[in-house]
N, C-alpha and C positions, 0 to 999 in steps of 0.2 A: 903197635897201632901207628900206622902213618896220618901224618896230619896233613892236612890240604889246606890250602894257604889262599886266600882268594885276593885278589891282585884287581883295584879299582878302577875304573877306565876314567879316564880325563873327560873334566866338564866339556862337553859340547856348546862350542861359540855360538850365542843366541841368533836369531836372525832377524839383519839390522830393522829398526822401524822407522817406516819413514815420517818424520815430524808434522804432526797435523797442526794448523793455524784455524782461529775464528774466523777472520778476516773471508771472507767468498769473494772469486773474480767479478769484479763488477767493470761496465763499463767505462770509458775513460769521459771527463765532463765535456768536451767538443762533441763527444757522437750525436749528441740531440741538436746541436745545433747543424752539422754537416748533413744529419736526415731530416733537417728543416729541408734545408736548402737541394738537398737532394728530388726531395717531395714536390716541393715548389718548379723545381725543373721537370721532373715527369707531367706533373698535373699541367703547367704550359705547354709541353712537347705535345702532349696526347689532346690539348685544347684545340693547338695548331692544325694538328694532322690529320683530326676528327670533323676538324672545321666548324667546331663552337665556339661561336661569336660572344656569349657571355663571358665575364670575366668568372662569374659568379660560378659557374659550372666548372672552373678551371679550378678553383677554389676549392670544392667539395672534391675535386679527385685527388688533389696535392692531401687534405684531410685524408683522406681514407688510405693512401697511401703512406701518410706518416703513422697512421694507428695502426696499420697489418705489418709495416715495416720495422716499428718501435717492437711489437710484440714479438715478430719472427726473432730478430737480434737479443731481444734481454733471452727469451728463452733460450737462446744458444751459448749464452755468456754468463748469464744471473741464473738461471734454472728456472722452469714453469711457474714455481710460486711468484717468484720476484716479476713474471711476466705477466701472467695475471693481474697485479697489484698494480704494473704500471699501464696495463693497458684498460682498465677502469678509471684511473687517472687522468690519462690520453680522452676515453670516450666524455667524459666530466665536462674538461677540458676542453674540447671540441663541440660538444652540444653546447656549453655556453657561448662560444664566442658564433656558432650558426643562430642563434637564440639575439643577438647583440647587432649582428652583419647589419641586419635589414633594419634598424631603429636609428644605428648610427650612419647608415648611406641615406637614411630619410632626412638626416638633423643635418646631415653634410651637406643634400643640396638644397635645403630650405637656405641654410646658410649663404650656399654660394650663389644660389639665384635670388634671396630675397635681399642681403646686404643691398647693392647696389641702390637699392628704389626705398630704403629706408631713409630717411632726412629730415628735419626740425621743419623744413614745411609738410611734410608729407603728415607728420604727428598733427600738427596743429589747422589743418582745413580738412573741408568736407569735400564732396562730390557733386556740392551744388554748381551748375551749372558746365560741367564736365560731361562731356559723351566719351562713349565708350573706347572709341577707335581715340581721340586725342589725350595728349601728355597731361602733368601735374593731375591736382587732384590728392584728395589726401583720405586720412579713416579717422580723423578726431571724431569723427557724429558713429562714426561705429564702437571705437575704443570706449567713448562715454556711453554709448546705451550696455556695451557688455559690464561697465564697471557697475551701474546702477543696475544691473537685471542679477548679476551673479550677487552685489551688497541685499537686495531684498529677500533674494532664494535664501540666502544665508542666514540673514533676519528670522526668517518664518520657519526653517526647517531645524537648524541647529538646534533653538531649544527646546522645540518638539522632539526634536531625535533625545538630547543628551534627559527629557524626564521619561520618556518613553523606555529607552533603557533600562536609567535608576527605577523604575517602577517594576522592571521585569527581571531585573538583580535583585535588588533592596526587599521589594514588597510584594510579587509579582508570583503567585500561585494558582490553581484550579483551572478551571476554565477560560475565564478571563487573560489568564495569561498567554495560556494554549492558543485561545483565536489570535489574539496579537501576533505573537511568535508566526503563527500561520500565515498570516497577510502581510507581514513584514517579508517574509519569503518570497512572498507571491512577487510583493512591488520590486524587491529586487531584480527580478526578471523582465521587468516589464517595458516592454518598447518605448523609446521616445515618440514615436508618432500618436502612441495610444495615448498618453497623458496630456498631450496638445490638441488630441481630439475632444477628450475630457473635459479641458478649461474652454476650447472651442464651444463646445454644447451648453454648457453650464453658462460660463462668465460673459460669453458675447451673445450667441443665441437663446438663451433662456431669461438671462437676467436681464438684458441688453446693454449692456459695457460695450465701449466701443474697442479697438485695437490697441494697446499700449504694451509698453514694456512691463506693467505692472502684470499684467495676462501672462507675459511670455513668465517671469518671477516664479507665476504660480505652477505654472507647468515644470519648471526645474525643479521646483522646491520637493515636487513632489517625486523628480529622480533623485534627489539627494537625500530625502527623509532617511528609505531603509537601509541608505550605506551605515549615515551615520550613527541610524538605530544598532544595526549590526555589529559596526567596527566595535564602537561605544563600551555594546554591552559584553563582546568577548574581554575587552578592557578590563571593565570591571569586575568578571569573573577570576582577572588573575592576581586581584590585590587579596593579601592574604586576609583568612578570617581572623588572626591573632591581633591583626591591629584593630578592627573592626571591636574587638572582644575587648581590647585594654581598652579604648576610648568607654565604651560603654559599663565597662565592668569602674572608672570614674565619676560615674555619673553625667556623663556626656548624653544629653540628646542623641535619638538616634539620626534626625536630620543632620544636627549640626557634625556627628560622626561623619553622616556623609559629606557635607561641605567642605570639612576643614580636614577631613583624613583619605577618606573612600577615593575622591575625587582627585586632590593634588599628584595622589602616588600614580592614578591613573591619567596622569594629564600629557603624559609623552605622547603614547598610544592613540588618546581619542583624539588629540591632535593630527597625528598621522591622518587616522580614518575621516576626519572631515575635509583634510587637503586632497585625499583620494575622489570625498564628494565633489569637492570644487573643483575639481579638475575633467573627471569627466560632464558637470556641466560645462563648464567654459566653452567646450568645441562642440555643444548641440547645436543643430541647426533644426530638425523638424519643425519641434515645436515653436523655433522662433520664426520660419517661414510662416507656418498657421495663425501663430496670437500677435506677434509683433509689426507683419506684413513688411516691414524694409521703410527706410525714407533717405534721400542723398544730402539731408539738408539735417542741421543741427537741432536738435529736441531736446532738453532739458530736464523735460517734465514726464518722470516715466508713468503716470497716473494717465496723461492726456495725449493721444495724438500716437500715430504709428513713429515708430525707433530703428533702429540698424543694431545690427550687431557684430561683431570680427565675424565669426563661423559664417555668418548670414552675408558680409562682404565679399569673404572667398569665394563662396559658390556664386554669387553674380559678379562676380569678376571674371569668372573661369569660365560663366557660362556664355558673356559675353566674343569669347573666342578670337580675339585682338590680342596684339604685340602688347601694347598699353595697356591692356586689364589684365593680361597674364604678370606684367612684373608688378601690377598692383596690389595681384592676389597672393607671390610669394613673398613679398614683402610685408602682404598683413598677415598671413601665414605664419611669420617670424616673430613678428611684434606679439602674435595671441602664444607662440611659446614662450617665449621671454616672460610674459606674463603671468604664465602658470609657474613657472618658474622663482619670478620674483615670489606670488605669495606661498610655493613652497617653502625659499628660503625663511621670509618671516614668518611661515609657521614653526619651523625647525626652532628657529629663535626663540620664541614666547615656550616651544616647549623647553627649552632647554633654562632659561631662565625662570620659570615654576614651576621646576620637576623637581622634587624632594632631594635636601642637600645631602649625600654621604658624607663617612665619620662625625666626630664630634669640633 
C-alpha cells in the first residue's frame, strides 16, 4: 500500500490594512474667517454692480453667500452631517444679528444725532418762550411731567397687577378666575389710543376733570395693568409647590407663605415683567396727546393744568419740521432712552439684591 504524503502550502501574506484614525478631516480654523471676507467681497461687488444703494442689501447677500458657501465647503471636507450642523448654526447665527441690525443702526443714530444737542442747559429749561425755527430751549417740563406720569401709572397699576395675579395663583378658581384671565388677555392687546379715549370720556367728559398729567397716569396704568398681571403671574406659577408646602406644612399662614416665601423666590421675574410695563409706557404718546394736551412751560402739579411729556416732545418737535426742532427731538429722543435704560438698570439691581440667597 503506497502512502501519499500531503505537503502544506505556505501561509498566504495577508492584505495590508490600511490604518483607520477617529480623528475626520475637518477644516482648517482660518477658512471661516477668509469666507467672511470672501462673502463681504462678493456681497459688495454684486451691491456695486447691481447698483444697490443700500449698504443693508449688500449685507444680506455677503449673509446668504457665507451660509451656501460655509455649507457647500464643510460638506466637501466634513461630510453632509457635519454640514448640516454648521449650516443651522450659520442660519441661527445670521437670523440673530439680522434680528439686531435694525435696533442697533436705530441706537447708533439716536446717538450720533442726539449727543450733540444734549447739555446741562438743555436738561434744566423748558420751551417757554422758544419758537420753533430758533436755538436753545430745553425738555426739563417734559422730562418732569414723563417722571410724574410713569411714578403714578406705576402707583395705581403695580399693586393691582401684582394682587391680581396672587389671587389667580394663590386662590383663583371657577369662574371668577376664568373672566379675569379672559380680560386680562383682552387688555393686553389693546390700543393705546382706545384707553386714552376711555379716560377721555370718563375722567374729562363725563366727570369733568380738566386735562392733567394725572389723566394721562390713568390711561398708562391701564396699559401697564395686564403686562404686569401676566408677567407676574407666569412668575409665580414657576415657584415650586415644595416650598409653598414646607412653609405651611410649619404652620405658616398661608398669606404670610406668600409674602415671605411665594413672592421673594419670584422677585427676579416680576421684576423683569414690570420694567417691560414701564417701558413700553415711557414712549406712549396717544394717550398723552388726548389726556395730557402738551404745555412748553414748567407744571409741577400733575393733578392741575395741562403737562409735556418726552414721547409727546418728539412728536412736536418733529412735527414742527425746522433744523432746531429736529436736533431737539433727537436729543430728547436719547434722553427718554437713557431713561428706560437707567430704570432698567435699578430694576435689575433691587432684583438681584432680594432675590433669594443660594447655598448656605
Amino acid at each position: 500500500m503506497s502512502q501519499t504524503t500531503v505537503t502544506e502550502e505556505p501561509p498566504r501574506p495577508r492584505p495590508s490594512v490600511r490604518p483607520t484614525t477617529l480623528r475626520r478631516p475637518r477644516l482648517p480654523g482660518w477658512s471661516r474667517g477668509a469666507l467672511l471676507l470672501g462673502s463681504a467681497a462678493i456681497g459688495t461687488a454684486t451691491g456695486l454692480v447691481a447698483g444697490l444703494e443700500s449698504r443693508v442689501q449688500w449685507g444680506l447677500i455677503a449673509a446668504l453667500v457665507f451660509v451656501v458657501g460655509g455649507f457647500a465647503l464643510t460638506s466637501a471636507v466634513e461630510g453632509r452631517r457635519q454640514a448640516v450642523d454648521r449650516l443651522a448654526a450659520s442660519l441661527v447665527w445670521t437670523s440673530f444679528l439680522v434680528a439686531v441690525l435694525p435696533l442697533a443702526s436705530l441706537l447708533w443714530e439716536t446717538i450720533a444725532r442726539g449727543i450733540p444737542g444734549v447739555s446741562w442747559y438743555f436738561l434744566t429749561h423748558s420751551m417757554n418762550g422758544v419758537l420753533s425755527w430758533q436755538d436753545g430751549g430745553g425738555i426739563y417740563h417734559a422730562l418732569l411731567g414723563t417722571v410724574q406720569q410713569v411714578l403714578l401709572a406705576s402707583v395705581i397699576a403695580i399693586p393691582l397687577g401684582l394682587l391680581t395675579a396672587v389671587y389667580l395663583v394663590e386662590y383663583g378658581s371657577g369662574r371668577l378666575a376664568r373672566a379675569i384671565t379672559f380680560f386680562v388677555d383682552v387688555m393686553t392687546g389693546i390700543p393705546s389710543i382706545v384707553a386714552g379715549l376711555f379716560i377721555l370720556s370718563m375722567w374729562i367728559m363725563m366727570m369733568g376733570f380738566g386735562y392733567s398729567g394725572f389723566a394721562g397716569a390713568l390711561a398708562l396704568s391701564i396699559l401697564m395693568m395686564p403686562i404686569v398681571v401676566r408677567s407676574t403671574e407666569e412668575m409665580l406659577k414657576l415657584v415650586p409647590n415644595e416650598l409653598r408646602e414646607a412653609s405651611l406644612a410649619l404652620g405658616v399662614p398661608k398669606w404670610r407663605t406668600i409674602l415671605k416665601v411665594v413672592l421673594p423666590t419670584a422677585i427676579g421675574g416680576i421684576t423683569t415683567g414690570i420694567m417691560l410695563a414701564l417701558a413700553r409706557i415711557a414712549g406712549e404718546t396717544a394717550p398723552i396727546i388726548l389726556l395730557v394736551f402738551g404745555n412748553n412751560m414748567i407744571n409741577g402739579n400733575p393733578f392741575e393744568g395741562a403737562q409735556s411729556s418726552l414721547p409727546l416732545f418728539v412728536y412736536e418737535q418733529w412735527a414742527f419740521g425746522t433744523e432746531s426742532a429736529y436736533d431737539r427731538a433727537w436729543a430728547a429722543a436719547l434722553v427718554l432712552i437713557a431713561f428706560v435704560m437707567i430704570l432698567n438698570l435699578a430694576a435689575r439691581a433691587v432684583a438681584r439684591w432680594k432675590a433669594p440667597k443660594s447655598g448656605r
